[in-house]
KOLDO-603325 format. One line per field, with one value per atom (N, C-alpha, C): residue number from 1; atom name; x, y, z. Coordinates in steps of 0.001 Angstrom, whole numbers, plus 500000, padded with zeros to 6 digits. Last residue first. Layout:
KOLDO-603325
resi = c(NUM/...);
name = c(CA/...);
px = c(X/...);
py = c(Y/...);
pz = c(Z/...);
This chain:
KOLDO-603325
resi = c(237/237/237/236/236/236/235/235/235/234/234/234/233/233/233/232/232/232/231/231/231/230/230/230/229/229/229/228/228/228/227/227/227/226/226/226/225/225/225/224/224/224/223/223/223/222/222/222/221/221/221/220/220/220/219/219/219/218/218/218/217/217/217/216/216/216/215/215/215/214/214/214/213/213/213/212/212/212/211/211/211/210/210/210/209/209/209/208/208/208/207/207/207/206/206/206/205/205/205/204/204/204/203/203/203/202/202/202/201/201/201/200/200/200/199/199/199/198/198/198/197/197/197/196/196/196/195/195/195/194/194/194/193/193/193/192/192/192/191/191/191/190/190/190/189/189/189/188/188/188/187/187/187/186/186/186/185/185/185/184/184/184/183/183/183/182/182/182/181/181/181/180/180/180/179/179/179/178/178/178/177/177/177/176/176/176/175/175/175/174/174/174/173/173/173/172/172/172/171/171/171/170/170/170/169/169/169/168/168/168/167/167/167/166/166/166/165/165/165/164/164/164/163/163/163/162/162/162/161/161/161/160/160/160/159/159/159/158/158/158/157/157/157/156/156/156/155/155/155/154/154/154/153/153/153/152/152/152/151/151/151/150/150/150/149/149/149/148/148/148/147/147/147/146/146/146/145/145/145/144/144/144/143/143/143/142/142/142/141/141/141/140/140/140/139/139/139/138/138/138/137/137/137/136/136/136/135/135/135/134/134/134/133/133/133/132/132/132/131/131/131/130/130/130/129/129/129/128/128/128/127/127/127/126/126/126/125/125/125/124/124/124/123/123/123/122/122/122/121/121/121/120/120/120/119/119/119/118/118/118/117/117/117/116/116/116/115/115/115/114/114/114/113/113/113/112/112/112/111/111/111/110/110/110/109/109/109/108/108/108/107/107/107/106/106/106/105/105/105/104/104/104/103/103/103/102/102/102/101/101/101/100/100/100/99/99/99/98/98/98/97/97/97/96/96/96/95/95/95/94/94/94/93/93/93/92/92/92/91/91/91/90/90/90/89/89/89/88/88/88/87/87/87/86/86/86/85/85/85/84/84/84/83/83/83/82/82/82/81/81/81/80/80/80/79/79/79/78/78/78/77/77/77/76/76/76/75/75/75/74/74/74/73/73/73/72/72/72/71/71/71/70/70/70/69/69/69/68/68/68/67/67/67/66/66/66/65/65/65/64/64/64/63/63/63/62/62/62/61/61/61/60/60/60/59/59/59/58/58/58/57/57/57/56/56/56/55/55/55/54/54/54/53/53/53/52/52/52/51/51/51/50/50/50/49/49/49/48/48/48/47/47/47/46/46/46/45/45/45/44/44/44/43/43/43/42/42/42/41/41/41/40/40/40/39/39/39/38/38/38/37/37/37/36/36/36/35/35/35/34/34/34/33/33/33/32/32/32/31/31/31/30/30/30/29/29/29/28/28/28/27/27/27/26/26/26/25/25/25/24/24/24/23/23/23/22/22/22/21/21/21/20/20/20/19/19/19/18/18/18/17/17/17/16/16/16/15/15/15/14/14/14/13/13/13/12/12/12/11/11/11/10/10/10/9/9/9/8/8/8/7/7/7/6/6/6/5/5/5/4/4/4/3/3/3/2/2/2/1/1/1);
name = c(N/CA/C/N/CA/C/N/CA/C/N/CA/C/N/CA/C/N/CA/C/N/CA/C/N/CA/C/N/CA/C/N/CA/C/N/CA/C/N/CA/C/N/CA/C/N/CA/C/N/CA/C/N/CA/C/N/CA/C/N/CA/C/N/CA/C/N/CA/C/N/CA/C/N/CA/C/N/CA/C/N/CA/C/N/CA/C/N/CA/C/N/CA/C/N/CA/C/N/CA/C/N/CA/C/N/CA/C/N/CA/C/N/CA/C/N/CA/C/N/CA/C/N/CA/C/N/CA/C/N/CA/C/N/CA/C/N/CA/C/N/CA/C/N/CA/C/N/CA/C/N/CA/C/N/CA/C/N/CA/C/N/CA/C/N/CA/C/N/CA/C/N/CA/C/N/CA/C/N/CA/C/N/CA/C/N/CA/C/N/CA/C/N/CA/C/N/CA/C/N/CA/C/N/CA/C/N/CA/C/N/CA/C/N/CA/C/N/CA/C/N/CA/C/N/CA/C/N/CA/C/N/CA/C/N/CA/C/N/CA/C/N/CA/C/N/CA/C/N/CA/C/N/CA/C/N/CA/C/N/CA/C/N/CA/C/N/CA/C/N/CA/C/N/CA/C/N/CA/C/N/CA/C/N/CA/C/N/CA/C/N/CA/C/N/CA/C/N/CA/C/N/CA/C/N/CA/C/N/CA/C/N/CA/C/N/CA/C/N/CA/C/N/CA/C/N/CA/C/N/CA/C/N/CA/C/N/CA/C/N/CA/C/N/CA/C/N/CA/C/N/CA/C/N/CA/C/N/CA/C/N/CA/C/N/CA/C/N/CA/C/N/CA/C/N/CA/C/N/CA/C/N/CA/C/N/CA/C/N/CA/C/N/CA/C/N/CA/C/N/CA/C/N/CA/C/N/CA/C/N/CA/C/N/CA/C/N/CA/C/N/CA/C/N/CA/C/N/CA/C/N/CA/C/N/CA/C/N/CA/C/N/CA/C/N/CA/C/N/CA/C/N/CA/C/N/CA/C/N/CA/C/N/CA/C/N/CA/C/N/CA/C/N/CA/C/N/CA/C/N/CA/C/N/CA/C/N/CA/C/N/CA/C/N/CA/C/N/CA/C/N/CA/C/N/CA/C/N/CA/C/N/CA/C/N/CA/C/N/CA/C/N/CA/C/N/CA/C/N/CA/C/N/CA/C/N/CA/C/N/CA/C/N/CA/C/N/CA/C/N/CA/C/N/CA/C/N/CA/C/N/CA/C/N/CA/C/N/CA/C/N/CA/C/N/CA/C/N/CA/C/N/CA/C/N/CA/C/N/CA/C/N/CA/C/N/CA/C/N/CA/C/N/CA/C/N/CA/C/N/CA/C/N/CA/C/N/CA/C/N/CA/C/N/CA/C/N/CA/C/N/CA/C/N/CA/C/N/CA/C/N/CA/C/N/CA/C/N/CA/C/N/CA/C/N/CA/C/N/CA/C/N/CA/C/N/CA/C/N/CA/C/N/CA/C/N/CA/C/N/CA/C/N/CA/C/N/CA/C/N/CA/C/N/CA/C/N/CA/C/N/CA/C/N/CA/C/N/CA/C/N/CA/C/N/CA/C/N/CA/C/N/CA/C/N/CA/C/N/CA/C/N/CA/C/N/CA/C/N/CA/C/N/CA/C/N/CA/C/N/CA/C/N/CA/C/N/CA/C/N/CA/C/N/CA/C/N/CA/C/N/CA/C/N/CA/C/N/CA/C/N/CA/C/N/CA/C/N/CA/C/N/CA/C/N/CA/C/N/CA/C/N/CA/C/N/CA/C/N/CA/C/N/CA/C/N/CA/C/N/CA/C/N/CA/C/N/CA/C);
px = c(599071/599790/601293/597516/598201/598885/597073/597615/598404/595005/596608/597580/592958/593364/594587/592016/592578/593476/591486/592414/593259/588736/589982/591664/587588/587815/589084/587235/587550/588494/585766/587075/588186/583393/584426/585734/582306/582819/583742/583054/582385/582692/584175/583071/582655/585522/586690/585566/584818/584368/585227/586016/586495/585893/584834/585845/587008/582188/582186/583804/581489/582130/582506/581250/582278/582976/578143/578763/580107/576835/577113/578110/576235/577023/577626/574646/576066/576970/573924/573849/574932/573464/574670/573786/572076/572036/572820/574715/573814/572931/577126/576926/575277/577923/576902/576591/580659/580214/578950/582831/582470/580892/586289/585125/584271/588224/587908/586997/588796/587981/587361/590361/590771/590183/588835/590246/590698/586514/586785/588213/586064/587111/587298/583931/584376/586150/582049/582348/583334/582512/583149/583242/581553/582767/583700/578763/579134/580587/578704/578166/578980/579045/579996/579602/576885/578107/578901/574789/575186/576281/575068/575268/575369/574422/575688/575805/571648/572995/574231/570119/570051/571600/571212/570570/570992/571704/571792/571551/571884/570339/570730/573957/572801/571164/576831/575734/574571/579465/578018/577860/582769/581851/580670/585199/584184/583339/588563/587417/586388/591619/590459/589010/594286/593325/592677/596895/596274/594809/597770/597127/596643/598032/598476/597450/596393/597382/598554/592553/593850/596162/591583/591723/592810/588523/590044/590408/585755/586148/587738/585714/584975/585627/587137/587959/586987/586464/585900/586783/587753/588081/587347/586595/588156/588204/584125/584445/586057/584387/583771/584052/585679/585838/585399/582555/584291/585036/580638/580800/582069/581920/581578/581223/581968/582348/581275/581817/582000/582647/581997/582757/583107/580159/581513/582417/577924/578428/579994/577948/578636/578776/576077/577375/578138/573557/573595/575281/573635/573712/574093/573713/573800/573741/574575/573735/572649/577171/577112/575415/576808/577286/577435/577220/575905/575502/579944/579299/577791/581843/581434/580495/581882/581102/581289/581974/583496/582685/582547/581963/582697/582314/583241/582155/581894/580846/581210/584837/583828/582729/587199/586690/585403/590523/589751/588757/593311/592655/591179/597024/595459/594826/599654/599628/597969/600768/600208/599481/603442/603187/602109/604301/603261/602952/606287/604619/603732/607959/607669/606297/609302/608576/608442/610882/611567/610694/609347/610065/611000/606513/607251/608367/604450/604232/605462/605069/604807/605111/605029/606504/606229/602499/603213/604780/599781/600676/602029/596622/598109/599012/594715/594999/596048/594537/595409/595619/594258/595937/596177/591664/592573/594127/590232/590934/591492/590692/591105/591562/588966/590490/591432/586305/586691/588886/586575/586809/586855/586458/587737/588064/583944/585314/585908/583302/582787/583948/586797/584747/584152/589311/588324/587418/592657/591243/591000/595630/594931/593648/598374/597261/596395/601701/600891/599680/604440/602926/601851/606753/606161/605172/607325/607109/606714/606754/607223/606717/607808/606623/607223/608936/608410/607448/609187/608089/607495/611549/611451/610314/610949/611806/611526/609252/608697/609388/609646/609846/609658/608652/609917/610552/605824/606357/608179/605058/604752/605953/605305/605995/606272/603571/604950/605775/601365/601362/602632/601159/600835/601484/600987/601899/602447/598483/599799/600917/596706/597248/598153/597476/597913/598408/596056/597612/598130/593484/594095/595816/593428/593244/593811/593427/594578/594476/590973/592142/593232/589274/589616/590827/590463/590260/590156/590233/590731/589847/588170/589277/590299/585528/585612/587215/586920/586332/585536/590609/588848/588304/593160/592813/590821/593634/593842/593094/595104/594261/594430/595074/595892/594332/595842/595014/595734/597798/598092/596499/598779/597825/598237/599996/599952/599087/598895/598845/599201/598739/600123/599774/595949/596131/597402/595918/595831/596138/595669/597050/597153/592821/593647/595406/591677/591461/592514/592836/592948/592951/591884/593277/593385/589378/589565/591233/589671/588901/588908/590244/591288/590361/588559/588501/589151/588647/587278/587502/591432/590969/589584/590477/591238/591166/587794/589276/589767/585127/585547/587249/584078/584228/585010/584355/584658/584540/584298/585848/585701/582590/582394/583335/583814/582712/582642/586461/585154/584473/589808/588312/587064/591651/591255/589914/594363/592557/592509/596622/596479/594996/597957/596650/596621/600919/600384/599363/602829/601742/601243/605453/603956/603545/607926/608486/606329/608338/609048/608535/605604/606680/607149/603348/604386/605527/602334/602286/603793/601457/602548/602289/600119/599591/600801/599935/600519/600145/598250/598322/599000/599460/599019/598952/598665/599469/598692/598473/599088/599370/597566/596116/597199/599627/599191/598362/601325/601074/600390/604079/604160/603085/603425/603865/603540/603169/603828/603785/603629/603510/604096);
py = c(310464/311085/310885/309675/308995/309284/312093/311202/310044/312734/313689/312882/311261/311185/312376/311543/310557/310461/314286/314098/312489/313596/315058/314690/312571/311697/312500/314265/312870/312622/316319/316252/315586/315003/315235/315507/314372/313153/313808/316406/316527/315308/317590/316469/316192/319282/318552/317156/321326/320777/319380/322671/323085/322701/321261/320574/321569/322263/321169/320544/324123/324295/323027/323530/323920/323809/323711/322385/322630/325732/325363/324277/326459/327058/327100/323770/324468/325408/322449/323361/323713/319972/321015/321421/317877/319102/320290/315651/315752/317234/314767/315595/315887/312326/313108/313821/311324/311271/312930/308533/309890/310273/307856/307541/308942/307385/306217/306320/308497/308294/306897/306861/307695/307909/305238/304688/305824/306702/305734/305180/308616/308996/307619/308577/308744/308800/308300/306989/307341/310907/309382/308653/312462/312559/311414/311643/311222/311360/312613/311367/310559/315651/314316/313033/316076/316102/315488/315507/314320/315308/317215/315477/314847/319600/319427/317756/319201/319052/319410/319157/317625/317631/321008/320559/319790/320187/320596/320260/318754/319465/320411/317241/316551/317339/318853/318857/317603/316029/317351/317494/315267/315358/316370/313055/313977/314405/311895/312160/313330/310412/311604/311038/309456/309443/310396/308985/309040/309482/307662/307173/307943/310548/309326/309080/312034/311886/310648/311322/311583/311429/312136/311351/312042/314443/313447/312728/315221/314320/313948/316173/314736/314278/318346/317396/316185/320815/319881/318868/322334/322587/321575/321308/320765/321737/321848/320864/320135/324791/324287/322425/325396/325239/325064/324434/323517/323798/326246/324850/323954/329114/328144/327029/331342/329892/329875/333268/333886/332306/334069/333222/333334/336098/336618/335709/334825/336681/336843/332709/332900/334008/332968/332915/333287/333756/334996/334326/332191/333406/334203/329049/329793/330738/327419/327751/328189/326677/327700/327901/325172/327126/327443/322635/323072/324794/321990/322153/323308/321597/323011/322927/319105/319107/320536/319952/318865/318705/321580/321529/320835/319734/320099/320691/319609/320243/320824/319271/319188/320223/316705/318278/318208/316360/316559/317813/314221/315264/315055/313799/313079/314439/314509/313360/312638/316169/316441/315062/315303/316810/316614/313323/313323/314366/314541/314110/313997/317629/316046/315683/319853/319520/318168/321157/320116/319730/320916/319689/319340/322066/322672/321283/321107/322544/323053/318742/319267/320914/317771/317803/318665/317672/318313/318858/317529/316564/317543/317369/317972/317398/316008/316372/316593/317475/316281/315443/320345/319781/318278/319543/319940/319445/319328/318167/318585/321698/320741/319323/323114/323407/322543/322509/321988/321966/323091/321447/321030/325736/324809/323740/326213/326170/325313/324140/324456/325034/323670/323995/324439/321920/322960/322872/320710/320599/322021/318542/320031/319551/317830/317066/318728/316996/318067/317457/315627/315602/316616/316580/314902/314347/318203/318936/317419/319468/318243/318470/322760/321560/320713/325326/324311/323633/327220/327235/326383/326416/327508/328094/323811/324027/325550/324768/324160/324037/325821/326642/326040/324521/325157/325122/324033/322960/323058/326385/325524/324690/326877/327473/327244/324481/324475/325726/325477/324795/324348/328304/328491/326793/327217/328078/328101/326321/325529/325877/328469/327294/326375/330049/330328/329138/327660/328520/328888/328280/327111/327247/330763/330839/329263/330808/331384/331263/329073/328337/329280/331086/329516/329044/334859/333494/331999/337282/336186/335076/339148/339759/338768/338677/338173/338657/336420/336379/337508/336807/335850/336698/335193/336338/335710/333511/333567/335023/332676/333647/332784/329837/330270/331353/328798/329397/329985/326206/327310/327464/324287/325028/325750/321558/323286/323121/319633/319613/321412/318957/318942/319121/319195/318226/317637/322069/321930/319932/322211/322796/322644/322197/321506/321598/324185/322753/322096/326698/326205/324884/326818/326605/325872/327946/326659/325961/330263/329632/328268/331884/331251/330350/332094/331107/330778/334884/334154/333156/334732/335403/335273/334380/333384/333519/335465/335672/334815/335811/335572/335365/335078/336276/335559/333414/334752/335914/331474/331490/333210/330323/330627/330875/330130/331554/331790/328316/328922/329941/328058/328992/328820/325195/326606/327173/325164/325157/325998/322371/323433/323625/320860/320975/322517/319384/320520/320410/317519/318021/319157/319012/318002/318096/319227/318256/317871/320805/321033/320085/321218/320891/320964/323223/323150/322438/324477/323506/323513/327780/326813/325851/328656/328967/327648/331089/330133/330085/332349/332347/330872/333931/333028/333153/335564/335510/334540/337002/335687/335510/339452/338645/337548/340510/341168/340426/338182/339605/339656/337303/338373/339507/334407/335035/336665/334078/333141/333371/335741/336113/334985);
pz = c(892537/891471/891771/894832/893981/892587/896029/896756/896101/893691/894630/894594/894642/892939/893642/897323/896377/895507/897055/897943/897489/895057/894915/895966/896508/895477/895047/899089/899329/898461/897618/898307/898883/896912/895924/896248/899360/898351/897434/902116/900804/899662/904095/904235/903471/903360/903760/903698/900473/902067/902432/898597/899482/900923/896425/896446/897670/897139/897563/897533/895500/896733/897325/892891/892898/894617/893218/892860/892993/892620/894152/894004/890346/890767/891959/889394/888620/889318/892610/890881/890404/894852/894276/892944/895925/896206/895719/895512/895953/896144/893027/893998/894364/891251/891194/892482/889572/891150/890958/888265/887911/889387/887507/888715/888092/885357/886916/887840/881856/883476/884214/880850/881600/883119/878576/879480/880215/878339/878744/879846/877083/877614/878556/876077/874971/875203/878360/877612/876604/879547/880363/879126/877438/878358/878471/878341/876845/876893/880869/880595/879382/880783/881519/881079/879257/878628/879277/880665/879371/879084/882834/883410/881425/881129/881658/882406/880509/879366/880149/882721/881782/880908/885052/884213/883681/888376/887467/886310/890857/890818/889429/891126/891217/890666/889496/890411/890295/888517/888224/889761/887823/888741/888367/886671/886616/887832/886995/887454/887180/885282/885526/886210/884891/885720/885749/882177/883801/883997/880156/880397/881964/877629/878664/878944/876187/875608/876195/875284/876275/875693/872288/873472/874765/871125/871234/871842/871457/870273/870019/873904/873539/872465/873530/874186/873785/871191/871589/872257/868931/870057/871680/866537/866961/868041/867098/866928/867222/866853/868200/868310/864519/865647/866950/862865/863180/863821/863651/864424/863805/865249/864339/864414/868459/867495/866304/869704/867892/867236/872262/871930/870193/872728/872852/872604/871371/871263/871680/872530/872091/870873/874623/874952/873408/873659/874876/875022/871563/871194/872793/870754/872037/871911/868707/868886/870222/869709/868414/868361/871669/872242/870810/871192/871316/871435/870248/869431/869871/872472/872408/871315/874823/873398/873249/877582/876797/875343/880300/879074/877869/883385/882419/881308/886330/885282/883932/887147/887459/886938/886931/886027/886298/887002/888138/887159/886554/886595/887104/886675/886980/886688/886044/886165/886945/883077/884003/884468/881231/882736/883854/879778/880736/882078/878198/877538/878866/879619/879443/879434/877576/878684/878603/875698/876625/878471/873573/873654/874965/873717/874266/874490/872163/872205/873034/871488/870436/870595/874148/873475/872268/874885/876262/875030/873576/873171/874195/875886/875144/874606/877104/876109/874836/879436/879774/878135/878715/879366/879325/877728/876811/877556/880547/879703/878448/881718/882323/881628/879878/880057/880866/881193/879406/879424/883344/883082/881917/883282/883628/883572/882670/881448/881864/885168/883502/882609/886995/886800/885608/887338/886896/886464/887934/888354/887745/887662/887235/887533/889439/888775/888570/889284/888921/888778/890363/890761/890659/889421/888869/889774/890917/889626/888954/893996/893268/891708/895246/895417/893767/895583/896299/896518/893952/894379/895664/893071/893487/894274/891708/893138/893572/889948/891007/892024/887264/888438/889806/885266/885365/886485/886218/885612/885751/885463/886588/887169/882685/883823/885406/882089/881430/883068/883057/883110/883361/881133/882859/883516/878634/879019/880641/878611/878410/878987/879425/880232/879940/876299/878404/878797/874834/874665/875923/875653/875426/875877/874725/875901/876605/871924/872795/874178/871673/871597/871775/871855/873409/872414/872214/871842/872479/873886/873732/872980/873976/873703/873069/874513/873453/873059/876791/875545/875602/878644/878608/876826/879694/878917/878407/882945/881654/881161/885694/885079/883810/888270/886869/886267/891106/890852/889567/893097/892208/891218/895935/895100/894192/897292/897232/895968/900351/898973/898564/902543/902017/901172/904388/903478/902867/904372/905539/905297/901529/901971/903514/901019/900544/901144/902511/903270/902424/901398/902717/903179/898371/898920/900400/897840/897643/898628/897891/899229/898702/895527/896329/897458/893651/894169/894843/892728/893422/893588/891433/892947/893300/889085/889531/891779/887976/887823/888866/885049/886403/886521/881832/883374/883993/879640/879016/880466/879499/879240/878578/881386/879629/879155/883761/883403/881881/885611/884956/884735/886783/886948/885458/887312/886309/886770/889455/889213/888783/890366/889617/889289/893120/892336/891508/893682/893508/892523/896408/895061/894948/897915/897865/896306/898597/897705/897495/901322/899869/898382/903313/902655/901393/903724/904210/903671/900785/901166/902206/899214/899059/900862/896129/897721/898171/893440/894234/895949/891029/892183/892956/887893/888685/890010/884476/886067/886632/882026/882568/883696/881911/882442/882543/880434/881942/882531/879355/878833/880338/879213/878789/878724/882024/880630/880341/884716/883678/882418/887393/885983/885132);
């Protein structure tokens, strides 16, 4: 439970040793289904690796807001962040990963001004990231109706909720990743992403045979490039 209200909770999966990294993964679904417990199957190969895990809820749409939902993962992040001896695992190797929302939510964290929202966290909390089939323009979901019924954007907040249009807040390391067999507007939002994110992102990797909704598994195949690039980008946090 990293905060007060009932949907703040997290899942921890802990790494034989004391001191590994820890991949934090936001879940996807528009930021308005799915729960953190459909993805534990991500955990295993990574933790068979030294790496620990943590799976973060949030409050979804239309109950929540994205920018309260924003808010959580800060939150989730920071508590992380607190608690890590307790949890066991190195609190100056957080790297965050996540799938469509999650990869929008993925780069908000890296995003963050870390001191603004909590001074005695440190600016650089989170030290690489990992966003695969990010949604990083929200402009185009104002003219979405089957989503954003429950999102109820505008287009200025879709604008300042938009990671394309900020920068990174450090300098670390991100990686994108699509499906290969997914549509045109999720590869140009990574696309436009990368260039706008330039000094961040270091590699961006078109999964073969993957869709939007297959594309996720891949960062649980040990044989899988993204798992590779995923084990990488850890390793050097």
């Amino acid at each position: 439970q990293y905060g007060s209200l009932s949907v703040e909770r997290l899942d921890i999966f802990h790494a034989h040793q004391h001191d590994a990294p820890l991949l934090v993964f936001i879940h996807g679904g528009y930021w308005r289904s799915l729960d953190k417990s459909d993805f534990s199957w991500i955990a295993p190969p990574l933790l068979q690796h030294g790496v620990a895990v943590a799976l973060t809820n949030y409050g979804l749409a239309p109950q929540t807001s994205i920018e309260d939902i924003v808010r959580q993962q800060l939150k989730a992040l920071g508590w992380l962040y607190r608690n890590a001896q307790q949890l066991r695992f190195n609190p100056d190797r957080i790297v965050v990963a996540g799938h469509s929302a999650g990869g929008h939510l993925t780069a908000m964290m890296m995003a963050a001004l870390w001191q603004q929202f909590d001074s005695t966290l440190p600016s650089g909390l989170v030290k690489a990231g990992l966003a695969i089939s990010g949604v990083f323009d929200l402009r185009p979901l104002v003219r979405a109706p089957f989503v954003n019924a429950d999102l109820k954007l505008d287009v200025k907040r879709a604008r300042a909720l938009s990671p394309i249009n900020m920068s990174s807040a450090t300098s670390a390391p991100l990686i994108t990743a699509v499906g290969a067999a997914e549509s045109s507007e999720f590869k140009r939002q990574s696309s436009e992403f990368g260039a706008a994110w330039s000094n961040n992102v270091v590699r961006h990797l078109e999964l073969p045979h993957s869709n939007h909704l297959t594309v996720c598994d891949e960062l649980a195949n040990p044989a899988s490039p993204l798992f590779d690039a995923a084990l990488e980008l850890i390793r050097r946090a």
